[in-house]
PAPA-922056 format. One record per residue: x, y, z of N, C-alpha, C, O in turn. Coordinates in steps of 0.05 Angstrom, whole numbers, plus 5000, padded with zeros to 4 digits. Layout:
BEGIN
XYZXYZXYZXYZ/...
***
This chain:
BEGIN
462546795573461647065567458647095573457246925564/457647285588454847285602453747465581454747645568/450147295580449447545563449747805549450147875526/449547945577449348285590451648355574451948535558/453348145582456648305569456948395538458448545526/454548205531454748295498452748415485452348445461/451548495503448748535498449548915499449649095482/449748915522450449185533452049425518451649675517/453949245508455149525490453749575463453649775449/452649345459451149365430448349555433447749735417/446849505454445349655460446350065454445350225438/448050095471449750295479450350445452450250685449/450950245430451750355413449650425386449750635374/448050235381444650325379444250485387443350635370/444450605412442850875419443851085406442151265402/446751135395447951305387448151255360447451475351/448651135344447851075310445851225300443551255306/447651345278446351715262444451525247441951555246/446151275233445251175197443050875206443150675221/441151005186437750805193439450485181438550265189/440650485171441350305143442950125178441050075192/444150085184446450015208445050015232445649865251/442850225232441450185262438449915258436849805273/439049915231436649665236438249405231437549195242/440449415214442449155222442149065251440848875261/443649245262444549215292442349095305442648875315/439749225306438149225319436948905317436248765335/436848845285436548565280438448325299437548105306/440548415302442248265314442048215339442747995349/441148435351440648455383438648245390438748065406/436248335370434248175375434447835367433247675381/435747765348436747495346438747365373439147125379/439347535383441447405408439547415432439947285453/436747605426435447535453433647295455432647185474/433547215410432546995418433646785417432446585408/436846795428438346575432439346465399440146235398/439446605378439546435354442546345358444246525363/443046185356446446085351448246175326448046165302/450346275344452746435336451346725332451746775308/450246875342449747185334450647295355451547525352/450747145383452447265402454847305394455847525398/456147115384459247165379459447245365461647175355/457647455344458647535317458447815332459947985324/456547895356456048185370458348195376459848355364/459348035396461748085406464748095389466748195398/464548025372466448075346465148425340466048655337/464148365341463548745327463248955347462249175344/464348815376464848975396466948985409467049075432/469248875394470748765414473848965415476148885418/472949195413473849425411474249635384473749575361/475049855392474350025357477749885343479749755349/476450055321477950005304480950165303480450385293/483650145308485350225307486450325276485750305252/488650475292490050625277491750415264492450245281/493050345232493950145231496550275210498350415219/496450195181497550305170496650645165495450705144/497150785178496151135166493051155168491751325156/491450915188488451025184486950785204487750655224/484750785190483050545201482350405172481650535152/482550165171480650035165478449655166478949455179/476849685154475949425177472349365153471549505134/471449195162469449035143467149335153467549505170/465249305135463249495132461749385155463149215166/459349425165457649315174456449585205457149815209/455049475215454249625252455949545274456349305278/457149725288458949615315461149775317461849875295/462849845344464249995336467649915331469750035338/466949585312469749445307469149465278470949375264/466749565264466349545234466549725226466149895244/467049855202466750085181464150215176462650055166/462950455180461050535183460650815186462650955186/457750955189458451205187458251325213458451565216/457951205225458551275263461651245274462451335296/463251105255465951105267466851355248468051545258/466251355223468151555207467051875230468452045241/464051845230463952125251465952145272467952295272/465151965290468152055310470652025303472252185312/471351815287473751875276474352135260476752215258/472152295248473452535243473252785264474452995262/471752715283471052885304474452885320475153085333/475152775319478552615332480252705314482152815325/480252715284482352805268481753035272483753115285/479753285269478953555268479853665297480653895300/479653535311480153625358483453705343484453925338/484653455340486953385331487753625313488253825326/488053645289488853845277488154165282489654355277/485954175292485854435311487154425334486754625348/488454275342490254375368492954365360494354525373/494254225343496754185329497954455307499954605307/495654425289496354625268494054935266494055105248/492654925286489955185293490155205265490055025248/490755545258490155735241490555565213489055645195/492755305208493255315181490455115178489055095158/489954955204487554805190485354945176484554905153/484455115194481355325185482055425154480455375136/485255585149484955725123486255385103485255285083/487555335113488655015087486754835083486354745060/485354755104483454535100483954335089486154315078/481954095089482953865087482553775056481053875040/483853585053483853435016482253255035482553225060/479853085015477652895018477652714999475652784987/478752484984478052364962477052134976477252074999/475952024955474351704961473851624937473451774918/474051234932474351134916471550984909469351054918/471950744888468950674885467650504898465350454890/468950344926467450244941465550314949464750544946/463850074966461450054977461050295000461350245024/460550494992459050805017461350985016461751205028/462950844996465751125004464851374998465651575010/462851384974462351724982460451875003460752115009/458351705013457651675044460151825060460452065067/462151585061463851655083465151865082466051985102/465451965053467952225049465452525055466152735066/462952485045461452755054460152775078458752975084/460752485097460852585122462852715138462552865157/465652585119468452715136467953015132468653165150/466953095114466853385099464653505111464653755112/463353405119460853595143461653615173460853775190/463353405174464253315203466153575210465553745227/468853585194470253825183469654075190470654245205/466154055163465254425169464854465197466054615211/463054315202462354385233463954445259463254515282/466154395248468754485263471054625256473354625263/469554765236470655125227472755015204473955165188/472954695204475654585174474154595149472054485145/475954775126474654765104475354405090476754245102/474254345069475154115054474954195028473854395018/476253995018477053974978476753694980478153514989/473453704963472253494966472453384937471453514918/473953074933473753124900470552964898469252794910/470253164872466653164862465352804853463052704853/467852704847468052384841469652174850472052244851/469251914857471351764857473751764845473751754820/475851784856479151834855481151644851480751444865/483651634833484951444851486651604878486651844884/487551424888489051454910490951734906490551954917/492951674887495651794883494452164879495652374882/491952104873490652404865489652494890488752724889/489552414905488552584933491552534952491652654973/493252414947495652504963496852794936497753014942/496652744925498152914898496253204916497353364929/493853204912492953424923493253574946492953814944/493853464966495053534997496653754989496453994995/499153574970501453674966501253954942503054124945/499853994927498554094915497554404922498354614915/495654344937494154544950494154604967492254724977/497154534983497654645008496654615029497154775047/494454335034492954205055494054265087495954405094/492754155101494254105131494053895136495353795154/491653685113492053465121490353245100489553385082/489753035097488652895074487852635092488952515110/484852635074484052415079482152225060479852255053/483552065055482951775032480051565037480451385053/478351575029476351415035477151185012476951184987/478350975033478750605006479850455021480350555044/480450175015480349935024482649915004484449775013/483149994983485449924969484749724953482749724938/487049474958485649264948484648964972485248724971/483149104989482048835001479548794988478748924968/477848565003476248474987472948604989472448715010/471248584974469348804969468048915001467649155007/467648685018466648825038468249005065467449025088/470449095054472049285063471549545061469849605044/472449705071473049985075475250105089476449995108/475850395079478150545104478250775096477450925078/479850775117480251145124483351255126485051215143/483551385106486851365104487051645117485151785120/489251695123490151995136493252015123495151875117/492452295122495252495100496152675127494552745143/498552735129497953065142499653205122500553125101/499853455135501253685117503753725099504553905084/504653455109507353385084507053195066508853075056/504353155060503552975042504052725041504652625019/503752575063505052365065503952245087503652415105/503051965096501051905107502551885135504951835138/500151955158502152015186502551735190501851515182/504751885215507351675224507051865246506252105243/508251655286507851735295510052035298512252055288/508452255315506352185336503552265330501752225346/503152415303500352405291498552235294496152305295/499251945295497151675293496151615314493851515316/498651695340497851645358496251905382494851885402/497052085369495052385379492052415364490052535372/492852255339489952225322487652075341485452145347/489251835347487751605354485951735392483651695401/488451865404487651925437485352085428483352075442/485452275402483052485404480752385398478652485406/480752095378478451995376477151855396474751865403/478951705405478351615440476851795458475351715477/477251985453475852275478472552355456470452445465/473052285426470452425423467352335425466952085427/465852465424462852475439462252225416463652165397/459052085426457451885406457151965391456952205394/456851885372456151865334454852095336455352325329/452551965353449852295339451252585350450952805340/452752515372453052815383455552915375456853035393/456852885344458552915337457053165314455653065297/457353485314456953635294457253545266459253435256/454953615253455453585219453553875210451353935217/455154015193453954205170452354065153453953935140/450054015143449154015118451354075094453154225100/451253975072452653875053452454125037454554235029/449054245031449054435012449854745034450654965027/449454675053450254965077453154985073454055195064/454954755079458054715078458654825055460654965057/457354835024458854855005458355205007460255345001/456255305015455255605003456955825021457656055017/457255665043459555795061462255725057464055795072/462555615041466555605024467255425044469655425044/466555285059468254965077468054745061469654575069/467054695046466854495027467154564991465254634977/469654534983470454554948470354344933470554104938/470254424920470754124895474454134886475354354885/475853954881478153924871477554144855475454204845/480254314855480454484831480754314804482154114802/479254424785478754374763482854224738483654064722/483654424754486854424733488254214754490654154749/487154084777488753924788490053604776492353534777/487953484766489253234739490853424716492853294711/490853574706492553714693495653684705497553554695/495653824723497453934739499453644744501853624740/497153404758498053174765500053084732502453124731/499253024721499652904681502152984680504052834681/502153274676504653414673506353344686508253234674/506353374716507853204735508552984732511053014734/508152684725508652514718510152504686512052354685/509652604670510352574654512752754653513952694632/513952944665516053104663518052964679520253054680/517452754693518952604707520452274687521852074691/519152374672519552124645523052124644524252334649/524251864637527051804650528251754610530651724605/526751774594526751764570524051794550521851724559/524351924521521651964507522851804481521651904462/524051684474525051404458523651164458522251094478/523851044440523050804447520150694433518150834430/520250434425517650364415515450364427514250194440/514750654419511650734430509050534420506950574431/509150404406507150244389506549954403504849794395/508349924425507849754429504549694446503249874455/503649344448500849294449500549244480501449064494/499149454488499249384523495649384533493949564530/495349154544492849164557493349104581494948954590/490649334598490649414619488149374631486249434617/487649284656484949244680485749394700487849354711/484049604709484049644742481649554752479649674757/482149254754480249064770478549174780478449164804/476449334766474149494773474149694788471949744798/476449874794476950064815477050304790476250264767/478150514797477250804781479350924773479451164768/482250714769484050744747483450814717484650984704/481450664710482250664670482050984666484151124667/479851094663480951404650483051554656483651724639/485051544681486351724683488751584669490051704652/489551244681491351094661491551074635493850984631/490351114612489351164592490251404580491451394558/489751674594490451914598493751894602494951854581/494751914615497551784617498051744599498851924584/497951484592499551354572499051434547500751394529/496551544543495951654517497752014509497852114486/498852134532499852304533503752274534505552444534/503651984536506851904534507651724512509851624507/504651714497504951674463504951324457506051204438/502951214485501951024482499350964474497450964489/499150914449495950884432495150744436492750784442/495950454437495450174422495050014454496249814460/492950164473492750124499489849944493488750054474/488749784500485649554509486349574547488149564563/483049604545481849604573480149244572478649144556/481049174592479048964588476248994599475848974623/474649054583471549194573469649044607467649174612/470248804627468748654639469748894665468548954686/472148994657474049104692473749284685475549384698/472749484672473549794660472049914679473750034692/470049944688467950144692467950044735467149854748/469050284742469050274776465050064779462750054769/466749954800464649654818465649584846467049394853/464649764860465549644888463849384897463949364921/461949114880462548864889464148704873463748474866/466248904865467648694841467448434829469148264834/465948404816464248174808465547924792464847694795/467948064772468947824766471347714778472747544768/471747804798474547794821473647634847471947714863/474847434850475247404877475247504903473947484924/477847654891479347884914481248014896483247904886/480448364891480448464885484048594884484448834887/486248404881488748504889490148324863489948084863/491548454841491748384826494648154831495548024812/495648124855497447864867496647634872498047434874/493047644875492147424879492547354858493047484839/492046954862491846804841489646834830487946944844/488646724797485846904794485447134780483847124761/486547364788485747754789485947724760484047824749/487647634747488647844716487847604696488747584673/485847404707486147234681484247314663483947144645/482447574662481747674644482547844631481247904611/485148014639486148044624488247964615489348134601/489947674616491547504608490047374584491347264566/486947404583486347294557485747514539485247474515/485647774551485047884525487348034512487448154490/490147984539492348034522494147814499496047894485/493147554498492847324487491847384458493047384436/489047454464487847474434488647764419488347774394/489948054438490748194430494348214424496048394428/494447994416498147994420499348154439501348284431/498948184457499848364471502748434479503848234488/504148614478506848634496506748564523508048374533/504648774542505748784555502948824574501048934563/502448714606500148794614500448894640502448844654/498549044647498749294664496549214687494349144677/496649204704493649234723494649434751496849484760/491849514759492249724785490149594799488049554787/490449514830488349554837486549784837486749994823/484349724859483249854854482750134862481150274850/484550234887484350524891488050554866489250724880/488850524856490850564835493550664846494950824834/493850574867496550584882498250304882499850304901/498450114870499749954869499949774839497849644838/501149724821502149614794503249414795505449374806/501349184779501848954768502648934741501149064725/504648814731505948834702505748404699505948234716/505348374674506648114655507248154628506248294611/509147994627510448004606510647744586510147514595/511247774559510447544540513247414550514847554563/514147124543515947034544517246944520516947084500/518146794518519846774490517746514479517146514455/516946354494515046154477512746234469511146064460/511746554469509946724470507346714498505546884499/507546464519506046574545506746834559508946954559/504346884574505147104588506846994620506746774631/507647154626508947104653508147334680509347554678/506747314698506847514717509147604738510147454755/509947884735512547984749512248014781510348114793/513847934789513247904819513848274832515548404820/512448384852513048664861516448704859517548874845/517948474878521448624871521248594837522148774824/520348404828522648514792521048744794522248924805/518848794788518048974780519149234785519149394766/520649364821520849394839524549494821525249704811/525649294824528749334806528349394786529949574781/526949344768526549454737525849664729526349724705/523849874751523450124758526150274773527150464761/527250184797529150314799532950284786534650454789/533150054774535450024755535150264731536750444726/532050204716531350494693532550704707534350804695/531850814731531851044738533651084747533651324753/536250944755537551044768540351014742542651074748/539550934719542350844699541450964671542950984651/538851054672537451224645535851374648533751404634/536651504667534551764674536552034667535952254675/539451974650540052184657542452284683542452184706/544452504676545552524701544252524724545352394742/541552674730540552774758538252544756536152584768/538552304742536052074752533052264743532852484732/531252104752527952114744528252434745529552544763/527352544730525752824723527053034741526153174759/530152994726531653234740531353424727531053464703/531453614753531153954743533854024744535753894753/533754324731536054524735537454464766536154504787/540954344767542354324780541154184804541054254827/540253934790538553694797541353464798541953284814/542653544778544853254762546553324790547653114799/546953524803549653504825547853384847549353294864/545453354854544653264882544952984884544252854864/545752874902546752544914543552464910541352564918/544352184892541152064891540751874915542551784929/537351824918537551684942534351544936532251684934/534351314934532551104939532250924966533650934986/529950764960529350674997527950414975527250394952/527850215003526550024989524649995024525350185039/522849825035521149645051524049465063526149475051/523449315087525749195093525048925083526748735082/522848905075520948545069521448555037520348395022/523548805026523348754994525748674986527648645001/525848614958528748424952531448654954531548884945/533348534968536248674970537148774949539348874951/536048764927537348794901538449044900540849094897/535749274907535649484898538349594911539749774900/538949474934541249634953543549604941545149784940/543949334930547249274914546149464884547949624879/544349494869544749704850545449924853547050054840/543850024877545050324885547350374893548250604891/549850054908551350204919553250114894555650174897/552750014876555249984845553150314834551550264816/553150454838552650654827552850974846552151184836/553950964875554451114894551651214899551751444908/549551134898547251214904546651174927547350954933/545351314948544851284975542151034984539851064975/542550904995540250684997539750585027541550495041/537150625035535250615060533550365051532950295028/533050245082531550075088529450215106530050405121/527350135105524950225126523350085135523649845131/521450155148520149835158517549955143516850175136/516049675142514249585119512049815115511349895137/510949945095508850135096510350445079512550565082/508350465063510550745047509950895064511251105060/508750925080508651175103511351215122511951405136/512451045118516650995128517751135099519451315098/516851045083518551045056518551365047520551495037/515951465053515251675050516951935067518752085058/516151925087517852095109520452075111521752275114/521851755108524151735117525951865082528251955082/524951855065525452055050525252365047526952515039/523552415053524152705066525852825076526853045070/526452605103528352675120530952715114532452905119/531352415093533552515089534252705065536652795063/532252785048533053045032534253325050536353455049/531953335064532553625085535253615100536653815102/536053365109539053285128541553235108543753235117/541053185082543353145061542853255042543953115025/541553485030541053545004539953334985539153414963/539753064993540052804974537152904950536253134952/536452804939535452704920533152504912533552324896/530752544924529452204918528452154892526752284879/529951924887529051834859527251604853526251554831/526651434884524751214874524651084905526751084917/523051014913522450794928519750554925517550594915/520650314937518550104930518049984952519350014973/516249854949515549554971514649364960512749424945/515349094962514848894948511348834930510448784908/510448894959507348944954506149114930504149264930/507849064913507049284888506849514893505249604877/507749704909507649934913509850014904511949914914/509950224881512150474876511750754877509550854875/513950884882512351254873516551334864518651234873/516051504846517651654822518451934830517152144825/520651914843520652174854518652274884517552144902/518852594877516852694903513852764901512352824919/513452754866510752854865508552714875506452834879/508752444880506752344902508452214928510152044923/507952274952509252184968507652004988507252055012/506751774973505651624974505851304938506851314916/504751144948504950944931503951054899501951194904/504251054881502451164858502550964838504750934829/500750814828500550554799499650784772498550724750/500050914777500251124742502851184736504351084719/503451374752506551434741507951214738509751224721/507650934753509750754749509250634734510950474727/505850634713505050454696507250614669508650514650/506750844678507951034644511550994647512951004626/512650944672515750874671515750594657516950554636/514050384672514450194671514150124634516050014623/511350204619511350214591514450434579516150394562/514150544588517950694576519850494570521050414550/519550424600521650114594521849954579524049864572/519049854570518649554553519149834532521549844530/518250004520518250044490521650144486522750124463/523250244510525950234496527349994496528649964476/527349814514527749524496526449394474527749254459/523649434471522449284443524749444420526349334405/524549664423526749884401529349744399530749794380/530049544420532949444417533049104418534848974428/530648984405530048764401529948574420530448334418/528848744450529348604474526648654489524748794482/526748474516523548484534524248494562526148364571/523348604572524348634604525048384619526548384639/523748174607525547894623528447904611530447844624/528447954592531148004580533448294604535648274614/531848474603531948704625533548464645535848394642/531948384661531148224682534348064694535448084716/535047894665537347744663539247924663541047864679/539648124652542448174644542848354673545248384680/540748474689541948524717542748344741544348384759/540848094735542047904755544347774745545547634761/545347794718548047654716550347854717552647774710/549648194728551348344732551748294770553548244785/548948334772549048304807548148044823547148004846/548647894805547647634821544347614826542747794828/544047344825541447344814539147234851538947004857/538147424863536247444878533147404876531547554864/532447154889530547074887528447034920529046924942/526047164912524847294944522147114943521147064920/521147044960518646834967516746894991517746985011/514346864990513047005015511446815012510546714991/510746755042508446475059506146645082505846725104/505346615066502146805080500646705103500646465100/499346755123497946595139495546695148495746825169/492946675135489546825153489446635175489946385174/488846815196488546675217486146955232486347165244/484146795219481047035225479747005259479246845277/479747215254477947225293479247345314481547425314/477447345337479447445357481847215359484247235365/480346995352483146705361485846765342488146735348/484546845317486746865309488347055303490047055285/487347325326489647575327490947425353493347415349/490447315375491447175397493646905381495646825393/493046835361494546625353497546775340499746685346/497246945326498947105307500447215335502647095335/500247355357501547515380502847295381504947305368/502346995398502846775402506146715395508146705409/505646665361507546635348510146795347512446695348/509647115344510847235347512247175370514547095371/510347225397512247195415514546915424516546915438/513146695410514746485418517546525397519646415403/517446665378520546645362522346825375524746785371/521647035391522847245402524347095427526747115432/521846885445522646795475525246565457527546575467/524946435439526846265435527646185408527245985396/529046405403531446505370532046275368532746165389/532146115343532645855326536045965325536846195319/538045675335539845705318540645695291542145845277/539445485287539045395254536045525248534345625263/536245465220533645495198534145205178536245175165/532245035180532744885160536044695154536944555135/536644765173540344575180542344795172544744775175/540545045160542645345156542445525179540345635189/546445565188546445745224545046015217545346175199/543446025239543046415228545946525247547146445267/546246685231548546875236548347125253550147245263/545247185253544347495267541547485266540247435246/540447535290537647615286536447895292536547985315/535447995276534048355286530748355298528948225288/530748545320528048455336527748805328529248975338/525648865309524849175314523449225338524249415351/521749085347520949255369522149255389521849435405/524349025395527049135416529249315407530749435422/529249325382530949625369534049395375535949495387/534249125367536349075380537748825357536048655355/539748765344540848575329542548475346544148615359/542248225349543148055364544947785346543447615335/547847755343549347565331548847305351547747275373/550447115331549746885345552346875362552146695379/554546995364556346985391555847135415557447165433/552847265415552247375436551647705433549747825444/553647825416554548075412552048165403550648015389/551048465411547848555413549448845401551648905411/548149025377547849255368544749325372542849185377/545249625366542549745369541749795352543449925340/539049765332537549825314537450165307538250285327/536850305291535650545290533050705284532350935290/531750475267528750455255526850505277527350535301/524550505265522250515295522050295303522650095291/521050295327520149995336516949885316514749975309/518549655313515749515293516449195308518249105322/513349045296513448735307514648595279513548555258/516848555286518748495253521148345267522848435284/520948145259523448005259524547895240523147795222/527747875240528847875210531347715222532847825238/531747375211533547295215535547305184534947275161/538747375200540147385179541847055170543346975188/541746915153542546605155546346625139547146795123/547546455148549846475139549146405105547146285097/551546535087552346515066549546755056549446735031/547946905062546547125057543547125056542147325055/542946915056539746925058538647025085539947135103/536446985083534147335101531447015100530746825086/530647155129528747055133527347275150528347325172/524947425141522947655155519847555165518347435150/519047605193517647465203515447745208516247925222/513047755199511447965221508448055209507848045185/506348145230504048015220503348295197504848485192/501248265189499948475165499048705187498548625210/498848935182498449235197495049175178493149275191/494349065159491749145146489948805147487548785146/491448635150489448445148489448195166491648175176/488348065171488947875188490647645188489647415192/493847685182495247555162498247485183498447605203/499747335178502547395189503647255164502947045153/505747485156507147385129510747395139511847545154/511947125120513847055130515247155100514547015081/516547305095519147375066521947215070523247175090/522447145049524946955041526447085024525347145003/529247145025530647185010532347035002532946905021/534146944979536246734969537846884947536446994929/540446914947542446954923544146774915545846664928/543646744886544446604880546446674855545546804836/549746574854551046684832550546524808550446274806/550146694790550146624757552546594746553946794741/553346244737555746294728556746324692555546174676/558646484682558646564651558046374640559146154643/556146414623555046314593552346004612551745784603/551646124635550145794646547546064645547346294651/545745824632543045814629541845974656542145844677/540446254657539346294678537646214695537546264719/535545994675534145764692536145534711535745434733/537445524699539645234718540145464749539945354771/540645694748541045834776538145894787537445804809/537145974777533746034781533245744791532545734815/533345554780532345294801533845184821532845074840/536645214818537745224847537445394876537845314899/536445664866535245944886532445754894532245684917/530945694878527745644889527745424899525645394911/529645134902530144964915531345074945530544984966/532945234943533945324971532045534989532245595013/530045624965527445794985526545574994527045525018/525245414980522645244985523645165014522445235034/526045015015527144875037526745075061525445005081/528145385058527545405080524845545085524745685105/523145525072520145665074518945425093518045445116/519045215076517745035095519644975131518744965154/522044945124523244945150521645085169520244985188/522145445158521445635179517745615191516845605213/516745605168513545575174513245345194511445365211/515145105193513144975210515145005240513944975262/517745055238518645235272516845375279516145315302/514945645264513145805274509845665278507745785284/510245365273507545275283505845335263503545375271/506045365240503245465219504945305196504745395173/506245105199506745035159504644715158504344585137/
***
C-alpha cells in the first residue's frame, strides 16, 4: 500500500469536514503518518476503507474522523441521501409529514439528531425532534403516531460505548427493508461533501415550523397503548422486581409502566439509573454479556427479589432472571424469554390474544419468530391453529413481514421475537420494544406468584407439553479488514462444500438464503421464499438445526444450535436438560471447527 494511497483520501476528506472536534483528530493522524509513526497508516486506511453501509435499517460504526467512522460529516450526507430520497419517493407527504428524530444517551447523539434536523430543514423536511434522549420504541411509536414519512433513531443500541448509529423508519413505521435501503444508500452515494451539504440553523428551523418537539401527549398516548394491550390485570402485583437499563434512558419511562400496571415494589439499581454514554460500570453495555447485570443480581439478592428486569440501553431489547428454587438467581436466555411472552399471549390473552379490540376474537392470530430463534414458538402456535412465520434475522423482516400478512389475510399480530432479546406486543410498536415486554413479562411472574408458581416453573410445564428445546449460540470477532475477508471466507467455503455429516449426525437438508434454494441430501433442490440473506441453515436428522451467518451490526459470525429433546413422565427435567446440552455441545464444537474458527 503506497503512501499517496492513504494519504490522499484522508486529505480529501479533511478538506470537507464541517466538525473542528474530527478535523483536528484527522489532521493529527495525517500528520503522524507523514512522520512515519507506526501503525497510523493502517489505522487511516481502516477509516478509509470505504463508507459506512446500510446494514440492519441504517448505518452504524465506531465514532471517530473518516468516512468508515460515525461522525457528523457522514450523518450530513447521510441525511442529505435520506431527504434526495424521500423527496423523490414520497414529495408532498414528506414536506407536510416530516420526519420523527429521536436520539439516545450516547456519545454526540444529540449532535447527530440536530444535525439530521437542520439537514431536513434545509431541504423543505419538517422534523419531530424529541426535546431529550428517548428510548428507541418511542420514536418508532411516533412515526406511527404522527403520521411520519419516515423516522430516524440516533443509537448504537447495545454495542459498546464507542459506537454510534443511524437507524431509519419509513412511513409504515417499521425500519426499511429493501428497496428503501438500497435507494437510501444510491442517494447517499450521489450526495455533495459534508460542508456542501445545506443546514438551517437550529433556532431558524424551529421559528419556521420544520423543526417540533415531540408532542407533549405522545408518552401518554404510548402508556395507554401498552398497557391496553395487557393479556391480564390479576395477579400478584406486589411482587419484588429490580430493574437496570445499563445506563441507557430506560428507568423513568420503565418505572412509569410498571407503576401504572400496579407494580410498586420496583428498585433501580442507583450505579445504572441515570443515562451514561461511557457506561462506566459495564464492560459492554448488552445485558447478554457475561458481566452486564451483576449489579443488579446483587441488589436483587439483598432486595429478595422476584424477579429482574434489564433493558439495554436504547430500551428495545429485555433481559429477565429469575430466583430458583434454592433461592439463586438464574438468567433467562432470549428464546425462554421469547416462549414465555408468546405462550402468555397466545393461551391468556383472551379469545382475540394481546389487547383485543371489538371483533378482534374472530381474526386468525399470527406470530413470527427470527429463523436463528428457538422452534418452540412454531409447535405452540400450531397446537393452537395460530398462524406462524419464520423471517430472516432483524425485526425489520419481523416487522413488515407482519404487515403483510395482516393486509393479505385479515390475520392478526399478536407477538413476534428474536432470540437476541428482542420482542414487540402486537402493532403498537413495529419495531423491538423492552417496556411493553417488561410490563407482559412482570404480568406473568405476578399471575403465577398468585398460583404458588415462578416462570421456571412456567418454563417446565411447556416443555413437558411440547418437548423440551434447547438453543446454543458460538460467537466469533474477527476485527479488521482481515477479518471481514476471513468471515466471507468461511461462509463461502461451507456453501462450495455442504458437510454430509455434523459431528457423525447426517444432515438431512441444507437451506442457502442467498441462493433462495434448500437442497436435501438425495439431491432433490426446492426453492426458498424469504429474501436473499448470507444464512445458512443445516437441517440434521432426528431434528436438530444448525444456523450459520455473520452479524449485519458487528464484526461477528454467529453459529445457532438447536436440539429437542423428549421429556419422559414423572423424569426429572434436569436428567433431559443434560442430555439436550450434551448433544449441543457435541455438535457446537463439531461444527465450529468444520468452519475453521473452533
Amino acid at each position: 500500500m503506497s503512501h499517496d494511497f492513504v494519504l490522499e483520501p484522508a486529505e480529501r476528506w479533511l478538506a470537507h469536514d464541517p466538525d473542528p472536534e474530527t478535523q483536528s483528530e484527522l489532521r493529527r493522524l495525517i500528520d503522524a503518518a507523514r512522520a512515519g509513526e507506526e501503525g497510523v497508516r493502517a489505522e487511516l486506511a481502516e477509516r478509509f476503507a470505504g463508507p459506512l453501509e446500510f446494514g440492519t435499517a441504517g448505518i452504524r460504526g465506531v465514532l471517530g474522523a473518516g468516512e468508515s467512522r460515525m461522525n457528523r460529516a457522514v450523518i450530513l450526507r447521510t441525511t442529505a441521501g435520506l431527504a434526495r430520497y424521500l423527496l423523490a419517493t414520497l414529495g408532498d407527504k414528506a414536506r407536510s409529514a416530516g420526519v420523527v428524530v429521536g436520539y439516545d444517551a450516547r456519545r454526540r447523539s444529540r449532535e447527530f439528531a440536530e444535525d439530521t434536523a437542520c439537514a431536513l430543514a434545509a431541504a423543505g423536511i419538517p422534523s419531530h425532534l424529541s426535546p431529550a434522549p428517548c428510548p428507541t420504541p418511542i420514536a418508532a411509536f411516533a412515526v406511527g403516531h404522527l403520521g411520519a414519512a419516515a423516522g430516524v433513531m440516533v443509537t448504537a443500541s447495545h454495542n459498546p460505548p464507542e459506537y454510534n448509529g443511524y437507524k431509519v423508519y419509513w412511513d409504515n413505521a417499521a425500519q426499511i427493508i429493501p428497496p428503501h435501503d438500497t435507494g437510501i444508500a444510491t442517494a447517499i452515494d450521489a450526495a455533495p461533501p459534508a460542508d456542501q451539504v445545506p443546514r438551517m440553523p437550529l433556532d431558524e428551523a424551529r421559528q419556521k415550523g420544520l423543526v417540533r418537539d415531540f408532542p407533549e401527549e405522545l408518552e401518554e398516548r404510548y402508556l395507554r397503548a401498552i398497557l391496553g394491550a395487557s393479556a391480564r390485570g390479576d395477579g400478584d402485583r406486589g411482587l419484588r422486581i429490580v430493574y437496570t437499563p445499563l445506563h441507557g434512558v430506560g428507568d423513568r419511562l420503565v418505572h412509569k409502566a410498571l407503576e401504572r400496571a400496579g407494580f410498586t415494589r420496583v428498585t433501580s439499581v442507583p450505579e445504572q439509573a441515570e443515562p451514561d454514554g461511557a457506561f462506566p460500570t459495564v464492560a459492554f453495555p448488552n445485558p447478554e454479556e457475561k458481566g452486564a447485570m451483576d449489579l443488579a443480581f446483587a441488589l436483587a439478592r439483598q432486595e429478595g427479589a422476584d424477579l429482574v428486569l434489564a433493558n439495554d440501553p436504547d430500551v428495545d431489547r429485555l433481559a429477565v432472571a429469575v430466583r430458583r428454587p434454592d433461592g439463586e438467581l438464574v438468567q433467562l436466555t432470549g428464546n425462554q424469554v421469547g416462549v414465555l411472552l408468546g405462550h402468555y399471549l397466545l393461551t391468556e390473552g383472551g379469545a382475540g390474544g394481546a389487547g383485543a379490540g371489538a371483533g378482534a376474537a374472530n381474526a386468525r392470530r399470527l406470530v413470527l419468530a427470527s429463523c436463528v430463534s428457538t422452534p418452540l414458538l412454531g409447535v405452540i402456535a400450531a397446537s393452537r391453529g395460530v398462524h406462524y412465520e419464520e423471517t430472516l434475522t432483524g425485526f425489520k423482516w419481523i416487522a413488515n413481514r407482519a404487515m403483510d400478512i395482516e393486509r393479505s389475510t385479515g390475520a392478526r399480530f399478536v407477538f413476534g421475537f428474536e432470540e437476541a432479546l428482542g420482542y414487540t406486543i402486537g402493532s403498537i410498536v413495529r419495531d423491538k420494544d423492552g417496556i411493553s415486554a417488561a410490563v407482559a413479562l412482570a404480568e406473568l411472574a405476578a399471575a403465577r406468584k398468585a398460583e404458588g408458581r415462578t416462570l421456571l416453573d412456567e418454563l417446565e410445564a411447556i416443555h413437558r407439553e411440547h418437548g423440551l428445546y434447547v438453543s446454543g449460540q458460538r460467537s466469533y470477532t474477527l476485527r479488521g479488514v482481515d477479518g471481514v475477508e476471513k468471515i466471507a471466507a468461511i461462509m463461502a467455503a461451507l456453501r462450495k462444500s455442504p458437510p454430509a455429516d455434523i459431528g457423525g449426525v447426517p444432515v438431512a437438508a441444507w437451506r442457502d438464503f442467498e441462493a433462495r434454494t434448500r437442497t436435501f441430501s438425495d439431491g432433490r433442490a426446492e426453492p426458498l421464499v424469504l429474501p436473499p440473506s448470507n444464512v445458512l441453515v443445516y437441517e440434521l436428522d432426528g431434528g436438530s438445526r444448525i444456523i450459520a451467518r455473520p452479524s449485519g451490526t458487528e464484526p461477528k459470525i454467529k453459529f445457532y444450535f438447536d436440539v429437542r429433546e423428549e421429556v419422559a413422565a414423572g423424569e426429572p427435567l434436569a436428567d433431559a436438560e443434560a442430555r439436550a446440552a450434551a448433544r449441543l455441545d457435541a455438535l457446537a464444537r463439531a461444527f465450529s471447527a468444520l468452519a475453521g474458527v473452533g
